[in-house]
Backbone as a ProteinNet text record, in pm:
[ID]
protein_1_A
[PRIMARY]
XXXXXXXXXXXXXXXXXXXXXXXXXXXXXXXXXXXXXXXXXXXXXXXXXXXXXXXXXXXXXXXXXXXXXXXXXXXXXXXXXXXXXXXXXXXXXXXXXXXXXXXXXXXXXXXXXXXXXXXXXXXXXXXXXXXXXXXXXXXXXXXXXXXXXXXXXXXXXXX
[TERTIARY]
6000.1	5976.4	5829.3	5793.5	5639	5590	5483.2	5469.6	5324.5	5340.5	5215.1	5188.1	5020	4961.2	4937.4	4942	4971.1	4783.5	4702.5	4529.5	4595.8	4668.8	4633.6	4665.2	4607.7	4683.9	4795.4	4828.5	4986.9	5100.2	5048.7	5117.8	5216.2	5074.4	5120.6	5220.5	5179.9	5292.5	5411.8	5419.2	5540.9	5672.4	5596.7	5653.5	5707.8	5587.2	5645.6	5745.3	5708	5868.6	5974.1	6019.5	6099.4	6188.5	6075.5	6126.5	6135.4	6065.9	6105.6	6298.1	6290.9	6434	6531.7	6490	6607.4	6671.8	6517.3	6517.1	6688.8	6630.3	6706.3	6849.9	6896	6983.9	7099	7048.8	7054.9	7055.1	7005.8	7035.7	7182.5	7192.1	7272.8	7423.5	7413.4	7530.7	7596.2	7457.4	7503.1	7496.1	7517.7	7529	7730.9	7747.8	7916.9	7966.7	7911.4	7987.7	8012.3	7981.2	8003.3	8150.5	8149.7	8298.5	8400.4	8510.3	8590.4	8673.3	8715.4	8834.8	8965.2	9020.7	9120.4	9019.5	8971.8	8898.4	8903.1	8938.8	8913.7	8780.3	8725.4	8535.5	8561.8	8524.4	8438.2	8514.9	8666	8768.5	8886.1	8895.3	8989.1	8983.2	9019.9	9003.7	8942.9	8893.3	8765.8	8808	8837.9	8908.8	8800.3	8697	8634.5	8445.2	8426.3	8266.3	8145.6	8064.8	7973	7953.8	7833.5	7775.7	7697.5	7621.2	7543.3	7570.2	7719.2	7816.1	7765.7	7653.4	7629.4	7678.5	7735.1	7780.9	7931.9	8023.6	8145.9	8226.9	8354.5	8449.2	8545.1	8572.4	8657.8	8810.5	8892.7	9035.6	9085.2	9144.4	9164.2	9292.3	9300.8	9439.5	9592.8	9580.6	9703.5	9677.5	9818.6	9791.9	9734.2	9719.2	9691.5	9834.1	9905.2	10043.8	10067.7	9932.7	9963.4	10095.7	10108.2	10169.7	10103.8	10110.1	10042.9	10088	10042.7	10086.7	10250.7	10303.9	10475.9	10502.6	10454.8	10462.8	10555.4	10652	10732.5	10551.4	10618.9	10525	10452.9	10328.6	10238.7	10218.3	10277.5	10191	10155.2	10027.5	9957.1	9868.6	9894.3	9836.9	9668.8	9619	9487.8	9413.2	9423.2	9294.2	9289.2	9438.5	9445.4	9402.7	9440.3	9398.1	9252.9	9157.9	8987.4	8963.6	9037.2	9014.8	9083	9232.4	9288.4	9180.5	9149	9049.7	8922.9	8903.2	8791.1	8787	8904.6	8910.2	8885.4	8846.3	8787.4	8872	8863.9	8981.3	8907.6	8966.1	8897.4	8764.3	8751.3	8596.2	8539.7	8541.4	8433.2	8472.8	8374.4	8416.1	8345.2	8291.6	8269.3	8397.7	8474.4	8601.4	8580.1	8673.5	8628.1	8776	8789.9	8940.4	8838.2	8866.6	8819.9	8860.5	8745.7	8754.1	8852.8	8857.5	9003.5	8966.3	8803.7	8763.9	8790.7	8744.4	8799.3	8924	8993.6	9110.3	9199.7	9142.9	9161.5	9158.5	9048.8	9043.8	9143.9	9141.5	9254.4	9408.1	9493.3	9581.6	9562.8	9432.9	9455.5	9476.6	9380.3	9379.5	9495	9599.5	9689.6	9770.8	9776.8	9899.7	9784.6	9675.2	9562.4	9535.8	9536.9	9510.5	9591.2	9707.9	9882.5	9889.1	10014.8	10026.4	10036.9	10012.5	10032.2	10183.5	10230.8	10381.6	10330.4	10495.6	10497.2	10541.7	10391.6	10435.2	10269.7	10272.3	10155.2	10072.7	9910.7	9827	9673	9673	9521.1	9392.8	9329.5	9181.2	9098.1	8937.1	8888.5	8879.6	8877.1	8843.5	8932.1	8864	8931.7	8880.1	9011.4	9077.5	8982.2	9056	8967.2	9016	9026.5	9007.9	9143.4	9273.8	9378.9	9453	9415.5	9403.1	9341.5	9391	9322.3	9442.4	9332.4	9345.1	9444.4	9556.6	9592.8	9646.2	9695.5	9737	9915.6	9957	10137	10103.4	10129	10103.8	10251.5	10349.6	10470.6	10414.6	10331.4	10298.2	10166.5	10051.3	9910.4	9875.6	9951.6	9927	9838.6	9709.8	9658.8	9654.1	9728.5	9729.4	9691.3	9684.5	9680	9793.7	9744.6	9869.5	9812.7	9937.7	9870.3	9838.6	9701.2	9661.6	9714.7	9830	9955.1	10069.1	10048	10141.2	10135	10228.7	10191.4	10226.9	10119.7	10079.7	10034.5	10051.8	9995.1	9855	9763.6	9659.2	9607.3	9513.4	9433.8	9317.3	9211.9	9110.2	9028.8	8934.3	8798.7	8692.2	8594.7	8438.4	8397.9	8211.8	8171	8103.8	8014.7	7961.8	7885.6
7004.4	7084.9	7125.5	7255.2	7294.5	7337.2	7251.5	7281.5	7372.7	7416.9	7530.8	7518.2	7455.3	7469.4	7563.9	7533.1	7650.2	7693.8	7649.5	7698	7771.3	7788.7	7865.8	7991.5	8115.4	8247.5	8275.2	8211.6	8270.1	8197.2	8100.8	8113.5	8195.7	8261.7	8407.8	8477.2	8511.3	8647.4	8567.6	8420.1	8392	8399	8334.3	8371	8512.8	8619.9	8758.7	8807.7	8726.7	8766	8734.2	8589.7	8542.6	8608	8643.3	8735	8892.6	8935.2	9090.4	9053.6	8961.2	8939.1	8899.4	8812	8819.8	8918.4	9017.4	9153.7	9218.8	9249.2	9293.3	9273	9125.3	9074.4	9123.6	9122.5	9116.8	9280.8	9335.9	9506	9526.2	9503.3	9510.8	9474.9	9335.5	9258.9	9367.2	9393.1	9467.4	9645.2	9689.3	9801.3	9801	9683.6	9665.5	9650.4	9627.2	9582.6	9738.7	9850.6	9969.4	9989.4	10057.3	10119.2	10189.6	10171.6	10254.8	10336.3	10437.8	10529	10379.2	10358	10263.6	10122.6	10068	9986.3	9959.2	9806	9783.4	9748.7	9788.6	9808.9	9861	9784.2	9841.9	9854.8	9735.4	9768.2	9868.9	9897.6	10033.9	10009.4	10158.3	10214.4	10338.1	10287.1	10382	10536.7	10633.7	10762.7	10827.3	10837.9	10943.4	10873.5	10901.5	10880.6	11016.9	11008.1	11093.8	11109.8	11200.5	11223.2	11088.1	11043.2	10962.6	10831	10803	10666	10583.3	10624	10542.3	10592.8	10647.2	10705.2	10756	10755.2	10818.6	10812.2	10782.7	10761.9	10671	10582.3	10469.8	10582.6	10545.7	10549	10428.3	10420.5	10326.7	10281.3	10144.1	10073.8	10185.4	10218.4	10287.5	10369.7	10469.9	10567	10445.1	10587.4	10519.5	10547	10451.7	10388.8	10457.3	10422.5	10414.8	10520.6	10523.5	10671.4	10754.4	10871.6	10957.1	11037.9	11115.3	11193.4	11241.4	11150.6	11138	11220.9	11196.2	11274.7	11101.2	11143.4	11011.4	10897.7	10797.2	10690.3	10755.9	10771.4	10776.8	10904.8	11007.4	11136.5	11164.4	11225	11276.5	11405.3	11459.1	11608.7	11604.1	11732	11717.6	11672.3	11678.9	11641.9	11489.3	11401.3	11282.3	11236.2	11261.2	11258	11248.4	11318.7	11260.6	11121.1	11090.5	11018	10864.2	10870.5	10760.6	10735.9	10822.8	10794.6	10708.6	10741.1	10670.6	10503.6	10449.5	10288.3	10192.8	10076.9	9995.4	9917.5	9928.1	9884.2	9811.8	9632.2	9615.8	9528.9	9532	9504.2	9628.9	9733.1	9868.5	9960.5	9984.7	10099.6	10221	10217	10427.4	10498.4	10471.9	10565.5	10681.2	10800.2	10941.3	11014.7	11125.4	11194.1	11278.6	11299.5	11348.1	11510.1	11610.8	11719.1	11767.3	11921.4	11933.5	11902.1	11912	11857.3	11707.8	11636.1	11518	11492.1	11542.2	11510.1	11570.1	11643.9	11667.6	11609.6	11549.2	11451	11304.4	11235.2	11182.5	11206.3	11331.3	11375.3	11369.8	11426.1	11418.8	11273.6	11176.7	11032.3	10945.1	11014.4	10965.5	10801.3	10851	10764.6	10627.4	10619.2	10498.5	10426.5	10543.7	10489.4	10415.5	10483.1	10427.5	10433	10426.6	10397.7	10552.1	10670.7	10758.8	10834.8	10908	10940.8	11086.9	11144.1	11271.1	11338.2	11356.2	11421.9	11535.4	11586.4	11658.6	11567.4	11545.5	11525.4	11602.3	11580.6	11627.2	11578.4	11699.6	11687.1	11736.4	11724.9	11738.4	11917.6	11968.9	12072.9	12193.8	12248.2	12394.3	12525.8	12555.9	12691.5	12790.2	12775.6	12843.8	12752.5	12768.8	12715.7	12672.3	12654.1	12621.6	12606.3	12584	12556.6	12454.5	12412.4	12272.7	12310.6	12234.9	12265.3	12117	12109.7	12011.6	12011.5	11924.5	11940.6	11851.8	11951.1	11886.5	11790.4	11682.4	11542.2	11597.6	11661.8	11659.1	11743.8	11899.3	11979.5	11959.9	11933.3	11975.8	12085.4	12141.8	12266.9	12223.6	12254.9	12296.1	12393.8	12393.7	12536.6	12494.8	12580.7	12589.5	12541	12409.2	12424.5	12428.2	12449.6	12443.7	12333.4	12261.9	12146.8	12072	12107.2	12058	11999.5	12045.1	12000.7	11874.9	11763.3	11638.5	11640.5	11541	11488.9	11355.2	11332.9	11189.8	11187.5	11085.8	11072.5	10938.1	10979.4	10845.9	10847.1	10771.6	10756.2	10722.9	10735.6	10736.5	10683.7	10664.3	10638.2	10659.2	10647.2	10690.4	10525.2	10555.1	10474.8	10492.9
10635.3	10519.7	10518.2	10506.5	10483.2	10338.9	10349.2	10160.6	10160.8	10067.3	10040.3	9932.1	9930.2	9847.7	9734.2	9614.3	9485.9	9476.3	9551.3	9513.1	9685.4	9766.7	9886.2	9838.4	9946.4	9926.1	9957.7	10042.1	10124.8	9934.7	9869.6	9794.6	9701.1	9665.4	9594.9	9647.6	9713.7	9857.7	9876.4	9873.3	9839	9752.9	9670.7	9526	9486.7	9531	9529.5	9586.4	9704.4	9822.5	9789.4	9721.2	9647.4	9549.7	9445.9	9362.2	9406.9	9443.6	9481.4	9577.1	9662.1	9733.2	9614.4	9492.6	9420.4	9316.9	9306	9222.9	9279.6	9458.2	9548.5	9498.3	9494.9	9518.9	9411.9	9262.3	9177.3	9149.1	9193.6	9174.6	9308	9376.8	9490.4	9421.6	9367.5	9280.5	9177.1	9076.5	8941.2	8987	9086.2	9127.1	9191.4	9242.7	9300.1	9186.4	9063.6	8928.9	8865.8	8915.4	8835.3	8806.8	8684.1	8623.7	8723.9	8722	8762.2	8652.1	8668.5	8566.2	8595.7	8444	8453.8	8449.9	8420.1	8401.3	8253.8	8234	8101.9	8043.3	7979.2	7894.9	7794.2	7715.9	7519.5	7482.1	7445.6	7376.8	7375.4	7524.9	7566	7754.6	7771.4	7903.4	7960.5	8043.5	8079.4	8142.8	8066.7	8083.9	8158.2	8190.7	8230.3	8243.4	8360.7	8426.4	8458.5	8387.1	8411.9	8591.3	8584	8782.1	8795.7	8666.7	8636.5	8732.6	8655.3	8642.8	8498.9	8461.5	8331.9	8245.1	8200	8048.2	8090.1	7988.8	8004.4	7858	7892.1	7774.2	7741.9	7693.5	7651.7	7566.1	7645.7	7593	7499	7346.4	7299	7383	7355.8	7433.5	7417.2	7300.5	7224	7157.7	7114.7	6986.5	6888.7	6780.6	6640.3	6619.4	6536.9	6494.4	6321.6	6271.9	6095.3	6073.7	5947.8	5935.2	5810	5809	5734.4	5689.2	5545.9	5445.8	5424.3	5449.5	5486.8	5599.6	5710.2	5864.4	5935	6019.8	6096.1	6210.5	6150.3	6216.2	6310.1	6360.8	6493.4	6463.9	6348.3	6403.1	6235.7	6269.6	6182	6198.5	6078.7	6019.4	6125.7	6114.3	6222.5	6106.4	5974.2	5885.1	5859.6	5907.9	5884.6	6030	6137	6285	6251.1	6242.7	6211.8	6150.8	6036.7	6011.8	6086.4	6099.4	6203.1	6303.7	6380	6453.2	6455	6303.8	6342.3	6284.3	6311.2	6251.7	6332.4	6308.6	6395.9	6447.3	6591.6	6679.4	6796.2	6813.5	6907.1	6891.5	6786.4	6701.6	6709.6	6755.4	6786.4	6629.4	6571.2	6502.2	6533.6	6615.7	6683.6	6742.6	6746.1	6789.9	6718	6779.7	6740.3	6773.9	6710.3	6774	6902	7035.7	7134.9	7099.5	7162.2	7155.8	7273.1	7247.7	7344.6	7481.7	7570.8	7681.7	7688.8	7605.5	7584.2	7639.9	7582.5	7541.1	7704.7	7772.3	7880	7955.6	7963.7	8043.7	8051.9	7945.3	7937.7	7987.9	7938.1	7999.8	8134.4	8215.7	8359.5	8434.4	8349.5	8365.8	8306.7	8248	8168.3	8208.6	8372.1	8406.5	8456.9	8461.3	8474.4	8362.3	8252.3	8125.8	8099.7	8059.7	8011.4	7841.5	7844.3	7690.4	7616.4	7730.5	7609.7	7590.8	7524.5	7495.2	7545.7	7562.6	7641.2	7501.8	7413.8	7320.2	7280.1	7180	7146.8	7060.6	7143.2	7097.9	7018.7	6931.8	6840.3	6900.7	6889.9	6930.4	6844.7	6842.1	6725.8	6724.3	6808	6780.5	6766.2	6668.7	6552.3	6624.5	6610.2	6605.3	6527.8	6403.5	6285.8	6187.5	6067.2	5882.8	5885.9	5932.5	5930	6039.2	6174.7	6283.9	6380.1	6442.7	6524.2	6676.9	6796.2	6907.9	6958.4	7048	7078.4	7168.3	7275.4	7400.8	7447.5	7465.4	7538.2	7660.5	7603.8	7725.3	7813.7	7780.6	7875.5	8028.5	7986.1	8070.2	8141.8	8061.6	8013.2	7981.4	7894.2	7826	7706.7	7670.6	7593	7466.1	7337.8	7224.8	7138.3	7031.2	6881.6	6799.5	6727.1	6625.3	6440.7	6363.9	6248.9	6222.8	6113.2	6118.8	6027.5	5920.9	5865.1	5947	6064.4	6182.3	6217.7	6252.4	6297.6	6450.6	6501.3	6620.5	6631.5	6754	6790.9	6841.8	6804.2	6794.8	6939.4	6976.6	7085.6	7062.2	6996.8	7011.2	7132.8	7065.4	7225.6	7132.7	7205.4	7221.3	7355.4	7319.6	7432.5	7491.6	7577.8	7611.6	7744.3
[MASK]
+++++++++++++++++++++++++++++++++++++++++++++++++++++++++++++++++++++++++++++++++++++++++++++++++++++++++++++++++++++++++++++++++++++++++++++++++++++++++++++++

């Protein structure tokens, strides 16, 4: 065993070497730990990854279930859809109804995600004043429906 004195110089440069190699090690480790699409993180599933890889979108596990303004279980009006959305699920309460890009994305990621029905989903974004944008999980058709209309809802967050 060779011991080195803590008053020598070669000490220092040790220690540095040490740590700069476990810096290494430790960026190398938490770099193989990155997200995949389908990955469970932040109370959901991970629908969608920036160019970044740091930032993207959390799919909640499931629709929102409640039922609303006497619409059949799981679907709700687009003005009740904003709000379903945003309940705290998971422990997280940032969930959001996803815009129709959003919400695109998901559909394309659908069958990783899971859990969604081959039915029409709400997204946050409007048409005009009595209108809201939503997308046919059967096709991926994207339209307009009226926002009295019921649909099924999936929350998101970001992250």
């Amino acid at each position: 065993m060779i011991r080195i004195a803590k008053n020598s110089l070669i000490y220092p440069w040790m220690m540095f070497l040490l740590v700069s190699f476990s810096l290494v090690t430790l960026t190398a480790v938490a770099s193989s730990a990155t997200l995949k699409i389908g990955d469970s993180y932040g109370g959901g599933v991970v629908l969608y990854i920036d160019a970044t890889g740091q930032h993207g979108l959390i799919a909640a596990k499931s629709d929102v279930t409640s039922q609303s303004s006497g619409k059949e279980a799981g679907f709700f009006s687009w003005y009740d859809a904003k709000i379903a959305a945003n309940a705290f699920v998971d422990g997280y309460c940032d969930w959001f109804l996803p815009n129709k890009e959003q919400l695109n994305q998901l559909y394309l990621n659908r069958t990783v995600v899971g859990g969604t029905a081959g039915t029409y989903y709400w997204s946050s974004s409007e048409s005009d004043a009595n209108s809201g944008w939503g997308q046919d999980f059967t096709n991926g058709e994207q339209l307009v429906g009226r926002k009295t209309n019921g649909s099924h809802v999936r929350a998101v967050r970001a992250f």
